[in-house]
C-alpha positions in Angstrom: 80.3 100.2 98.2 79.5 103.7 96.7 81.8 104.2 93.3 83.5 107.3 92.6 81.2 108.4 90.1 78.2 108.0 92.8 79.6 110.0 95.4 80.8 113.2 92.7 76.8 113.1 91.4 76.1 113.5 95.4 78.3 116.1 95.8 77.3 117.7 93.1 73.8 117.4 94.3 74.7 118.8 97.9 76.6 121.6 96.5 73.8 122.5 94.4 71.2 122.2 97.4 73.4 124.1 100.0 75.6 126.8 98.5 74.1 127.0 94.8 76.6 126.0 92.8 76.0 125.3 89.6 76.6 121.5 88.5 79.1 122.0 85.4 81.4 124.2 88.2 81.5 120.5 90.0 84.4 119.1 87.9 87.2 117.2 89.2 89.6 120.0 89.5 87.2 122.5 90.9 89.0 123.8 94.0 86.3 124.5 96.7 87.5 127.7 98.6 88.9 129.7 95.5 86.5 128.4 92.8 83.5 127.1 94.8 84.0 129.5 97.5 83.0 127.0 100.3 84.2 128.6 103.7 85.0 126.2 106.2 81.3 126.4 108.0 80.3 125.3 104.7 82.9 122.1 104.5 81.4 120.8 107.8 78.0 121.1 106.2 79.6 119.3 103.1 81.0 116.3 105.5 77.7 115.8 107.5 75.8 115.4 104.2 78.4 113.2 102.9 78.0 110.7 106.0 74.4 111.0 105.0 75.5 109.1 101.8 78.0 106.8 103.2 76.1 106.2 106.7 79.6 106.7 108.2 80.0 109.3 110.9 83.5 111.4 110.0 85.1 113.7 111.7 85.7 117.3 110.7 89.5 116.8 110.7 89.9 114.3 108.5 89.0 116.7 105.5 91.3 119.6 106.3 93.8 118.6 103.6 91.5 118.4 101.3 91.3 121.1 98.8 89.2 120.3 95.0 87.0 118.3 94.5 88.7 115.3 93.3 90.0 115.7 96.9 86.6 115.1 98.6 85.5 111.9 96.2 89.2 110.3 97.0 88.8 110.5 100.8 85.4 109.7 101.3 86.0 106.7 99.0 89.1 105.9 101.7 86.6 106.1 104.5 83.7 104.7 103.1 86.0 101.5 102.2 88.1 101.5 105.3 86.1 99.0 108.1 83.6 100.6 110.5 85.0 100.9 113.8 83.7 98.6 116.9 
């Protein structure tokens, strides 16, 4: 199982890759639309390089209350963790 602290150095990573953003802007509190400004063509890019990680397919939907960056790591811990479906 990924750790919290594994799948922040990813995102940080990703978010570096795809939308240059610098690393020390990836703190926990970082909100991704006002301080990251992520759009939400950008989030699906975000969620399809974070099933990359977890080797779990998620959909789209289940990150639209999500809103800093603390956010993100939380849920993909929840559905990284919850059983895969049959």
């Amino acid at each position: 199982m990924l750790s919290r602290e594994e799948i922040l150095k990813h995102l940080t990573v990703c978010l570096g890759e795809l939308f240059d953003v610098a690393p020390e802007k990836v703190v926990p509190e970082a909100r991704l639309y006002e301080d990251l400004d992520i759009d939400s063509i950008d989030a699906v890019d975000l969620v399809v390089q974070l099933q990359t990680l977890t080797r779990r397919r998620f959909k789209p939907e289940e990150f639209r209350s999500v809103r800093t960056i603390s956010d993100v790591v939380e849920r993909v811990c929840e559905l990284a963790w919850e059983p895969a479906p049959r």
